[in-house]
N, C-alpha and C positions, 0 to 999 in steps of 0.2 A: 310216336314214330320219329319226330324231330330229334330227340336225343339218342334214339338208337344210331341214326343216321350220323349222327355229328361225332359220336363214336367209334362208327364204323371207319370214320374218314379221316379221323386222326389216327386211327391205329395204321392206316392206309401210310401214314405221312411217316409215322414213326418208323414202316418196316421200309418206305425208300430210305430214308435218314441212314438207318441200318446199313441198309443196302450200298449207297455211296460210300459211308465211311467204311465198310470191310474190300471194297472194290480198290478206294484211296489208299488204304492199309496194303493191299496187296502189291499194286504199284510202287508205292514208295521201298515195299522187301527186295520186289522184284530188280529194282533200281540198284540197291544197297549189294544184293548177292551178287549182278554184273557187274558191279566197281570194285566189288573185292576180285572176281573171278580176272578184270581185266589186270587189277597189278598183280598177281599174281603169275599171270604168261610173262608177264615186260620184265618184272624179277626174274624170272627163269631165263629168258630169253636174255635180258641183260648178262647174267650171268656167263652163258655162256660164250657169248659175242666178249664181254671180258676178259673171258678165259684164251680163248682166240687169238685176242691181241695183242694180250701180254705174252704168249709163245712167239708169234711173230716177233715182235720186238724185240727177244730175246735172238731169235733167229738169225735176223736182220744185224743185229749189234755186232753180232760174231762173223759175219759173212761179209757184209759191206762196210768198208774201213773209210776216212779219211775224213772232210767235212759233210760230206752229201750223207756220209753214216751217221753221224753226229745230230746234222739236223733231222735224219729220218727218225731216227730213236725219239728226239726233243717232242716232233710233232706227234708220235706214236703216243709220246707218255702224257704229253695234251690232250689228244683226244681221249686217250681212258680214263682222265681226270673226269672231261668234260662227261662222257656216259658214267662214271659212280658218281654225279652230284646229280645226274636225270634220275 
């Protein structure tokens, strides 16, 4: 009886073992698909905020003249540096 038992209770041990690691497995995919999913919005989303700004700035160039134009465009093409290296 003592051996049937002590086999019963490692096979017990083996299917939690199992068990954790397909649980830890699932977690860590689960993690992996939301971190693709989130740069994937921020691409888009950068993108179009990109897109956005560089029309403005174009905009702006042609409408608003002298130095106050000048620096508006400088800090325009700043910040779209700064969001294509986020």
């Amino acid at each position: 009886m003592d051996v049937v038992e002590y086999a019963y209770r490692e096979l017990e041990k083996s299917i939690q073992k199992a068990t954790i690691k397909s649980k830890g497995f699932s977690a860590v995919d689960r993690k992996l698909n939301n971190t693709t999913e989130v740069k994937d919005k921020c691409a888009e989303r950068l993108a179009s905020i990109m897109s956005r700004l560089r029309g403005s700035t174009r905009a702006l160039k042609g409408t608003v003249k002298g130095r106050f134009g000048q620096k508006l465009t400088y800090v325009l093409k700043k910040e779209s540096a700064l969001l294509s290296d986020f």
